[in-house]
KOLMAR-869939 format. One record per residue: residue number from 1; y, x, z of N, C-alpha, C, O in turn; residue in three letters. Coordinates in nm, 3 decimals. Example, Ala and Ser with C-alpha at 12.3 -4.5 7.8 and 13.67 -1.06 7.14 Angstrom:
# residues 2
{1, {-0.569, 1.319, 0.780}, {-0.450, 1.230, 0.780}, {-0.330, 1.320, 0.780}, {-0.332, 1.424, 0.846}, "Ala"},
{2, {-0.225, 1.285, 0.708}, {-0.106, 1.367, 0.714}, {0.003, 1.290, 0.787}, {0.114, 1.341, 0.804}, "Ser"},
END
This chain:
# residues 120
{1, {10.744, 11.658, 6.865}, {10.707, 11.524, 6.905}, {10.765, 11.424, 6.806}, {10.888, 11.435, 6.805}, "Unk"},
{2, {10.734, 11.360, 6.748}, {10.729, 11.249, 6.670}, {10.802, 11.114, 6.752}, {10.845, 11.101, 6.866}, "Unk"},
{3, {10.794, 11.034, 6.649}, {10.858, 10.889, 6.763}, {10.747, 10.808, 6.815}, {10.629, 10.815, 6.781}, "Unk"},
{4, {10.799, 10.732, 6.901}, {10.665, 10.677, 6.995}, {10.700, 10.543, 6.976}, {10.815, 10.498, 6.981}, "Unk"},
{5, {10.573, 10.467, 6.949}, {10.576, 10.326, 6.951}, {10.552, 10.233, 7.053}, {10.433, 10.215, 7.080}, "Unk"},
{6, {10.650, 10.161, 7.129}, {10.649, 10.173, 7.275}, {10.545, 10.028, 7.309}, {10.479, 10.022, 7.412}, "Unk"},
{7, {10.543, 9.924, 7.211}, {10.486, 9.824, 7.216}, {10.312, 9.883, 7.191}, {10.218, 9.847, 7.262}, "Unk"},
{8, {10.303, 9.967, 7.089}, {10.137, 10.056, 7.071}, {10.088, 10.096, 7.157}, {9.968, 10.085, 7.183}, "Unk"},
{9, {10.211, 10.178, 7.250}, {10.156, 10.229, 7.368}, {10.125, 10.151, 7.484}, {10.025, 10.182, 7.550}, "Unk"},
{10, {10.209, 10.036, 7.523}, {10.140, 9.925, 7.609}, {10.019, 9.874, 7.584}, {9.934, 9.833, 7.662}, "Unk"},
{11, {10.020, 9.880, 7.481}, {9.891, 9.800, 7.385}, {9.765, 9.886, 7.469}, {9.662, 9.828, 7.500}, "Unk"},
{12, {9.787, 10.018, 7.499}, {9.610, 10.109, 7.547}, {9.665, 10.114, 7.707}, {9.609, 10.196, 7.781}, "Unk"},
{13, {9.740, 10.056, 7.746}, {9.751, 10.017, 7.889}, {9.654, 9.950, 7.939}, {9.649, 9.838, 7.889}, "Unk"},
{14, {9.557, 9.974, 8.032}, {9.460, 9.855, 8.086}, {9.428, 9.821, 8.215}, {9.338, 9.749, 8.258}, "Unk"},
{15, {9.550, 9.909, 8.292}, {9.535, 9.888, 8.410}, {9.741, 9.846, 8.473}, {9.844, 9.886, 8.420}, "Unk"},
{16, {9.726, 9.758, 8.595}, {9.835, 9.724, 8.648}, {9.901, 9.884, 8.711}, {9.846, 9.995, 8.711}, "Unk"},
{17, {10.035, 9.844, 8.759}, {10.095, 9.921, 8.857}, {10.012, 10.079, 8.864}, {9.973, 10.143, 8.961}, "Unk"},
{18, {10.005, 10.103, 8.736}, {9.949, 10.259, 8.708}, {10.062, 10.335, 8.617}, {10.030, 10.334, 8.498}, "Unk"},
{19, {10.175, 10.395, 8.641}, {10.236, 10.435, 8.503}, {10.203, 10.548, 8.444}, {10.162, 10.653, 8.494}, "Unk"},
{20, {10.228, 10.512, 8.312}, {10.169, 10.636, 8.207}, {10.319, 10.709, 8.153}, {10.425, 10.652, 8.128}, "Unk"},
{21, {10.289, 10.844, 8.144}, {10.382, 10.937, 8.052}, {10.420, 10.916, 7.925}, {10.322, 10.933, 7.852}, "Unk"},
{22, {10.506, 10.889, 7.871}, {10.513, 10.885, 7.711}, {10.639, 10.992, 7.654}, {10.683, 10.981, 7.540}, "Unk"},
{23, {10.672, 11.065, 7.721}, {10.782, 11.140, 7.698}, {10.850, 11.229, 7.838}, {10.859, 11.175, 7.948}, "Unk"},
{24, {10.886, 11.345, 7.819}, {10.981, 11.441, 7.912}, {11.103, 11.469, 7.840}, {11.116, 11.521, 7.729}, "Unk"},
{25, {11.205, 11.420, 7.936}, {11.322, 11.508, 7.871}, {11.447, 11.545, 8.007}, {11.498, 11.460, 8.081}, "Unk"},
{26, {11.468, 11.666, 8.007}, {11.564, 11.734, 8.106}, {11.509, 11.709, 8.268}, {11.589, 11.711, 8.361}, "Unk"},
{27, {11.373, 11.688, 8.285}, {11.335, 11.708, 8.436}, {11.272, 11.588, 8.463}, {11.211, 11.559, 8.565}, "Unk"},
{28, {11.298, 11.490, 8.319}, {11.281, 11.313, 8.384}, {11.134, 11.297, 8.319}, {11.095, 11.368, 8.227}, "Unk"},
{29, {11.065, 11.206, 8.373}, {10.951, 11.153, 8.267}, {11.046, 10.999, 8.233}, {11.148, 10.948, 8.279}, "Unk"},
{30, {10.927, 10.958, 8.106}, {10.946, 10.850, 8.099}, {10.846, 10.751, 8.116}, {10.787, 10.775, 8.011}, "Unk"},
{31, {10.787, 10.665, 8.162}, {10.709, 10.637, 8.171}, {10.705, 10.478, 8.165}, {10.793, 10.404, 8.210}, "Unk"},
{32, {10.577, 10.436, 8.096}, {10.557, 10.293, 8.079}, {10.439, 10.244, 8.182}, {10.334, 10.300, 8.213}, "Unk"},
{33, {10.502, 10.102, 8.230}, {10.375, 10.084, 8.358}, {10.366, 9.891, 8.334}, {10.463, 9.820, 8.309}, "Unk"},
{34, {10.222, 9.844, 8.352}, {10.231, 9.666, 8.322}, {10.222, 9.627, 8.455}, {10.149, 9.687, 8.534}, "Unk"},
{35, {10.292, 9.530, 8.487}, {10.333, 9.514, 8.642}, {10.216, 9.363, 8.635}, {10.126, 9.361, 8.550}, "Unk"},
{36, {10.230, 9.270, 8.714}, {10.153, 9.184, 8.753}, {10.179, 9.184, 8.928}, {10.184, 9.277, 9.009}, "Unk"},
{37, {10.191, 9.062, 8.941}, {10.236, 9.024, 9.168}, {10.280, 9.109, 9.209}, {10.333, 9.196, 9.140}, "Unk"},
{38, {10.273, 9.111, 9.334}, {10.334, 9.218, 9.369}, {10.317, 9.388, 9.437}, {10.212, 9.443, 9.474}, "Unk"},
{39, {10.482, 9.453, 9.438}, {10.369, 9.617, 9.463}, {10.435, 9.613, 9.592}, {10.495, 9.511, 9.626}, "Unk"},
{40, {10.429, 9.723, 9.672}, {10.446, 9.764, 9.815}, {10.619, 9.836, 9.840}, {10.684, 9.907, 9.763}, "Unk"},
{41, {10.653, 9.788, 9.971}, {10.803, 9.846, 10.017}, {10.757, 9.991, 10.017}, {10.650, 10.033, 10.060}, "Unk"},
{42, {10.875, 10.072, 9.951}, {10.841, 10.197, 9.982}, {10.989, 10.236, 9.915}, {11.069, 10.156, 9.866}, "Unk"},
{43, {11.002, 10.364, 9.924}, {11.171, 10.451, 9.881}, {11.141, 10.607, 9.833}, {11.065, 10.688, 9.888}, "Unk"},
{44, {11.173, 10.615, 9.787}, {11.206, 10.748, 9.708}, {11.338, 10.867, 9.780}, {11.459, 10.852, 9.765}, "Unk"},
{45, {11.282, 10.957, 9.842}, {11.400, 10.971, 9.972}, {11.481, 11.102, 9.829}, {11.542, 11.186, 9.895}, "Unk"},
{46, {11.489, 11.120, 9.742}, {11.547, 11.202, 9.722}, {11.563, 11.220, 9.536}, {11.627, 11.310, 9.483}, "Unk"},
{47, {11.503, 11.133, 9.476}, {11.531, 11.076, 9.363}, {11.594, 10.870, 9.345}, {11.582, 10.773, 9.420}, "Unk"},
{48, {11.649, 10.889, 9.223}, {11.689, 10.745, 9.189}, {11.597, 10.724, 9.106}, {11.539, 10.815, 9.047}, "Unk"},
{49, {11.570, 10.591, 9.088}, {11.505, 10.511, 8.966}, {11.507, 10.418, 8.907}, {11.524, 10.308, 8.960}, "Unk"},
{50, {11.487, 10.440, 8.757}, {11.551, 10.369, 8.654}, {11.444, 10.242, 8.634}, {11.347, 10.274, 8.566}, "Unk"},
{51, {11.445, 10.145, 8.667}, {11.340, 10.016, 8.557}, {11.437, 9.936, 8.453}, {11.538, 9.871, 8.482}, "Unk"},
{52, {11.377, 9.958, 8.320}, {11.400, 9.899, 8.236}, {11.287, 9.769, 8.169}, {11.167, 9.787, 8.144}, "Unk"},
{53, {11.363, 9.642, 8.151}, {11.216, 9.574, 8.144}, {11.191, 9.576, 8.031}, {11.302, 9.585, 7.979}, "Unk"},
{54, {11.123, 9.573, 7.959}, {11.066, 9.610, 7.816}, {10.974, 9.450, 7.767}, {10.935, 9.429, 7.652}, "Unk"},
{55, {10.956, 9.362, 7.875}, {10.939, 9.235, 7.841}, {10.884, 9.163, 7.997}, {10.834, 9.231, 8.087}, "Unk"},
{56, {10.906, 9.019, 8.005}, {10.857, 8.945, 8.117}, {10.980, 8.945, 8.197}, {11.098, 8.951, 8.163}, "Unk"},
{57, {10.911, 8.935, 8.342}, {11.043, 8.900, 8.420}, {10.991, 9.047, 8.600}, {10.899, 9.061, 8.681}, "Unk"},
{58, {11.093, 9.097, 8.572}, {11.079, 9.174, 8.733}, {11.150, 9.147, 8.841}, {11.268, 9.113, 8.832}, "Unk"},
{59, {11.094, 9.156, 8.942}, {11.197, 9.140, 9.027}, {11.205, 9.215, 9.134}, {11.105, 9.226, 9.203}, "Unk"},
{60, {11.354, 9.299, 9.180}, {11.302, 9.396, 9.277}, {11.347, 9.366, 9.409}, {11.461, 9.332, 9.378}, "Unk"},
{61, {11.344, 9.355, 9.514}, {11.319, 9.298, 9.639}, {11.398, 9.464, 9.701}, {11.368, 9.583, 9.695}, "Unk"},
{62, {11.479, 9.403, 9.741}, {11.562, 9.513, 9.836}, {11.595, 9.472, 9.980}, {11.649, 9.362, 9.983}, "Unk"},
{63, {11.576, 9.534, 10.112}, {11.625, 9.474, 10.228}, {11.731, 9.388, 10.221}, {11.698, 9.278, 10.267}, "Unk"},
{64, {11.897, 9.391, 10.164}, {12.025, 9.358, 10.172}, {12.057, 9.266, 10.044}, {12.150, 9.185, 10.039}, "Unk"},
{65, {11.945, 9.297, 9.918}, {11.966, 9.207, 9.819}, {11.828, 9.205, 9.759}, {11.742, 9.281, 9.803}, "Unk"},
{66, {11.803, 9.116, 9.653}, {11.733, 9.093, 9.533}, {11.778, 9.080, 9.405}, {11.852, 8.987, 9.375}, "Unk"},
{67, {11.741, 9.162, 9.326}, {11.797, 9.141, 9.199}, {11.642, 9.118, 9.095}, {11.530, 9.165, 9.116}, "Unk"},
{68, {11.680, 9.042, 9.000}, {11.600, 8.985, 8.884}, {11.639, 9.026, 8.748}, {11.757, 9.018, 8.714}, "Unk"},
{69, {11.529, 9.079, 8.653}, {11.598, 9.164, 8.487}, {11.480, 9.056, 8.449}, {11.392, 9.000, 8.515}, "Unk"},
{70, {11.514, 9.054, 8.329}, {11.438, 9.004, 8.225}, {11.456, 9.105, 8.109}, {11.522, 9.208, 8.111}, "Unk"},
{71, {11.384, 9.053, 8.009}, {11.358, 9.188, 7.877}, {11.473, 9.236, 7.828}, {11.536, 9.150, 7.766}, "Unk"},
{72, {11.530, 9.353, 7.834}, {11.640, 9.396, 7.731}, {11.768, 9.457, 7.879}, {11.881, 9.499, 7.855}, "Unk"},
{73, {11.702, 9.444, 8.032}, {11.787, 9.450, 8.123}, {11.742, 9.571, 8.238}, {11.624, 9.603, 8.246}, "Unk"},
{74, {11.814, 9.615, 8.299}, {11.798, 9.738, 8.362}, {11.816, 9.756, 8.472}, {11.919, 9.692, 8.490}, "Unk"},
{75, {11.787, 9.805, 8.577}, {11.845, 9.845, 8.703}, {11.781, 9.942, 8.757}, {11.662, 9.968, 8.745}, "Unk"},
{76, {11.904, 10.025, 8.850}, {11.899, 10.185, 8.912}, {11.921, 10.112, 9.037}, {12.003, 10.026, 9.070}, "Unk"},
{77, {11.788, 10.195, 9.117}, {11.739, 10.221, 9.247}, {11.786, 10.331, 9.308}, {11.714, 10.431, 9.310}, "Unk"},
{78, {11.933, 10.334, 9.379}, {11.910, 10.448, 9.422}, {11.833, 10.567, 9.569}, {11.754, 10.532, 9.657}, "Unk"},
{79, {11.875, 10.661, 9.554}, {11.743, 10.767, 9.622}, {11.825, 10.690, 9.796}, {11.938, 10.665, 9.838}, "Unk"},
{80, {11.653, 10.678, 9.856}, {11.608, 10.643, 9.988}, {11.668, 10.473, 9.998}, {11.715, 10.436, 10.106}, "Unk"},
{81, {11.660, 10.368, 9.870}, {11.714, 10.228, 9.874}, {11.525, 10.204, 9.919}, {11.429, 10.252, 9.860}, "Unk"},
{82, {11.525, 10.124, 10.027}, {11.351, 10.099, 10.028}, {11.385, 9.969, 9.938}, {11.491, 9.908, 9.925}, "Unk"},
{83, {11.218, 9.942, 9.862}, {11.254, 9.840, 9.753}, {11.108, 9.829, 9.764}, {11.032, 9.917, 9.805}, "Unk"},
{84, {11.060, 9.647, 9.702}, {10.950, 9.609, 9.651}, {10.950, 9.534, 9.508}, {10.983, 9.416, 9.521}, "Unk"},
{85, {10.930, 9.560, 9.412}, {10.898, 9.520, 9.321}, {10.815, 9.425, 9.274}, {10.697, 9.445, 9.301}, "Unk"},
{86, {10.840, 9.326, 9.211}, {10.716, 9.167, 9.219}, {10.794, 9.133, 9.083}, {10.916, 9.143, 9.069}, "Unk"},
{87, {10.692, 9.087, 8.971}, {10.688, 9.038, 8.887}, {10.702, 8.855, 8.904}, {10.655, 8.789, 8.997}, "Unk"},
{88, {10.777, 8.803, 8.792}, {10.754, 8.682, 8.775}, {10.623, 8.619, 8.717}, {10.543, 8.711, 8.702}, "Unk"},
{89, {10.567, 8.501, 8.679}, {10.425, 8.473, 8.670}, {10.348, 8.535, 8.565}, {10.239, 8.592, 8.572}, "Unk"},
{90, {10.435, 8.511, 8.451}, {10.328, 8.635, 8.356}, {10.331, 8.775, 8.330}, {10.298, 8.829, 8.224}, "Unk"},
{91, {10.374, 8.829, 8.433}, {10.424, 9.026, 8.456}, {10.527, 9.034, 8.399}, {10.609, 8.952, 8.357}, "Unk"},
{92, {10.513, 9.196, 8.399}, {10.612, 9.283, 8.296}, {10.587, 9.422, 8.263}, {10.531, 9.520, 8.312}, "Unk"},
{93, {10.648, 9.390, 8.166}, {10.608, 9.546, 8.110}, {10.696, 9.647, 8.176}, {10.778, 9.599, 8.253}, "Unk"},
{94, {10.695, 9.747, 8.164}, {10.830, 9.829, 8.222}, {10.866, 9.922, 8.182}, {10.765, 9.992, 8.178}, "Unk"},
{95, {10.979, 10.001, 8.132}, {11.017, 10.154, 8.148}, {11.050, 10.206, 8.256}, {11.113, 10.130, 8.330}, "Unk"},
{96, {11.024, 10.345, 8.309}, {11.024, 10.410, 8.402}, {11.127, 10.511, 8.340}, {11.107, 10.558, 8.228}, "Unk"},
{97, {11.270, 10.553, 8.438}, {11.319, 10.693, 8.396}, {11.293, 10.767, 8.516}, {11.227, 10.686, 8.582}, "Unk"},
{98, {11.303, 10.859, 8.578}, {11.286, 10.935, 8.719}, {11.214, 11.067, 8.669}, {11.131, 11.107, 8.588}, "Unk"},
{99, {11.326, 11.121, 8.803}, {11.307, 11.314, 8.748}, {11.121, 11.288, 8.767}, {11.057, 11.187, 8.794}, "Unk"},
{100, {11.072, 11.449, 8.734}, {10.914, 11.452, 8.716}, {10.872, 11.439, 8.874}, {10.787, 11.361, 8.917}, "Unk"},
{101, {10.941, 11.522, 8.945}, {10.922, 11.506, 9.133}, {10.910, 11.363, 9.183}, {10.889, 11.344, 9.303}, "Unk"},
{102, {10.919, 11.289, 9.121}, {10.925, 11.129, 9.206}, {10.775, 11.083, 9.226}, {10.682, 11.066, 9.147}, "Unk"},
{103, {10.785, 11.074, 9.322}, {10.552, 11.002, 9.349}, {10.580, 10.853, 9.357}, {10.675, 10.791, 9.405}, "Unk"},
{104, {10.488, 10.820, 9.306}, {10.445, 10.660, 9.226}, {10.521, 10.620, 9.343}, {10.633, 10.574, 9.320}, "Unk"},
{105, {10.472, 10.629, 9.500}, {10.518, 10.518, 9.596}, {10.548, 10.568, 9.680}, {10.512, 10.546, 9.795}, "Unk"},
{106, {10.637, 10.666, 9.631}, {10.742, 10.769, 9.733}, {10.685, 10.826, 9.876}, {10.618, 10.930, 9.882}, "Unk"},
{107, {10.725, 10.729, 10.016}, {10.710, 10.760, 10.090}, {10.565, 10.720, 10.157}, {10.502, 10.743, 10.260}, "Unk"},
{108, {10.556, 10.667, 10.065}, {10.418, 10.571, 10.149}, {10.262, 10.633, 10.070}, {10.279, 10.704, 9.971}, "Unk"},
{109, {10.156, 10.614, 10.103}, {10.043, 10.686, 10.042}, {9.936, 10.518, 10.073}, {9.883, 10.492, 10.181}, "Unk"},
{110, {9.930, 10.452, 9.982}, {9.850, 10.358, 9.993}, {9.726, 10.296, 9.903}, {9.658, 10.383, 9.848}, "Unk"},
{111, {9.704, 10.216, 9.889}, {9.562, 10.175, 9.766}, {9.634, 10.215, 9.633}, {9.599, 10.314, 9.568}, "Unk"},
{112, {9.729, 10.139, 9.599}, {9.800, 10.142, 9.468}, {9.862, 10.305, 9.446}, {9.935, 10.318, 9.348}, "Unk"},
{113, {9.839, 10.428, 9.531}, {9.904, 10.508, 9.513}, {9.887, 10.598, 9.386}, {9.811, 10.686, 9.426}, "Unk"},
{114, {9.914, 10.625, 9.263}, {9.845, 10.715, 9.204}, {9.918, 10.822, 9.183}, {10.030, 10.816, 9.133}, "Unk"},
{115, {9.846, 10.954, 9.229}, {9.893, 11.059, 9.228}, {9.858, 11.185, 9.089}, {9.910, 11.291, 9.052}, "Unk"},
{116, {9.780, 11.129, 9.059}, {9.720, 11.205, 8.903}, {9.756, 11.115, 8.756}, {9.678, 11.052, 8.686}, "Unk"},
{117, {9.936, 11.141, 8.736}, {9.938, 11.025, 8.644}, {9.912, 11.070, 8.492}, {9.917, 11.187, 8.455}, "Unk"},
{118, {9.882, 10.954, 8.407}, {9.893, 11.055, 8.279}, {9.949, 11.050, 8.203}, {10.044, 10.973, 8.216}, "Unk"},
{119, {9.938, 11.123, 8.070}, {10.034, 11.090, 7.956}, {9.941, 10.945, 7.870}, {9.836, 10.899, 7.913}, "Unk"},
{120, {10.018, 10.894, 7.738}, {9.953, 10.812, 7.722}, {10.002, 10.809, 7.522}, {9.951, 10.726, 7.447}, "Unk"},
END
């Protein structure tokens, strides 16, 4: 595998709250996803997860708190925290770390769910 150009690869992104594969390493994907309003409460009962913002503004909505990253900033979700995720007005881009077992919207099975993700 070669190096990956992470801004190229957003670039053939054309859909919201869909993440794509760009790398495996030790059980985790990595994955890049373009956010836009907001996505749905849901938890991950048995993995953590990593968002890194890669540009824009995220914001993740937790029962007990809210926290806000902007580009270059990070935060770990950990396993069964229920959380909603909502972008500030002009999205965000995102990195995804989480073992390969984690489903887009954990516990919940809804419109936004995608279960056939791909590489990119």
């Amino acid at each position: 595998m070669g190096k990956i150009d992470i801004a190229d690869k957003f670039a053939k992104i054309d859909r919201e709250w869909t993440p794509f594969i760009v790398s495996e390493v030790n059980g985790h994907y990595i994955k890049l996803a373009k956010l836009m309003g907001d996505f749905i409460w849901h938890h991950h009962a048995d993995e953590d997860e990593l968002f890194y913002v890669f540009k824009g503004e995220l914001i993740i909505e937790m029962r007990e708190s809210t926290v806000t990253l902007t580009a270059g900033q990070m935060y770990l979700v950990k396993k069964g925290i229920e959380h909603k995720p909502r972008t500030g007005p002009d999205g965000a881009q995102v990195i995804l770390f989480e073992p390969i077992s984690t489903l887009h919207t954990g516990d919940v099975d809804s419109e936004r769910t995608v279960s056939d993700q791909k590489w990119i």
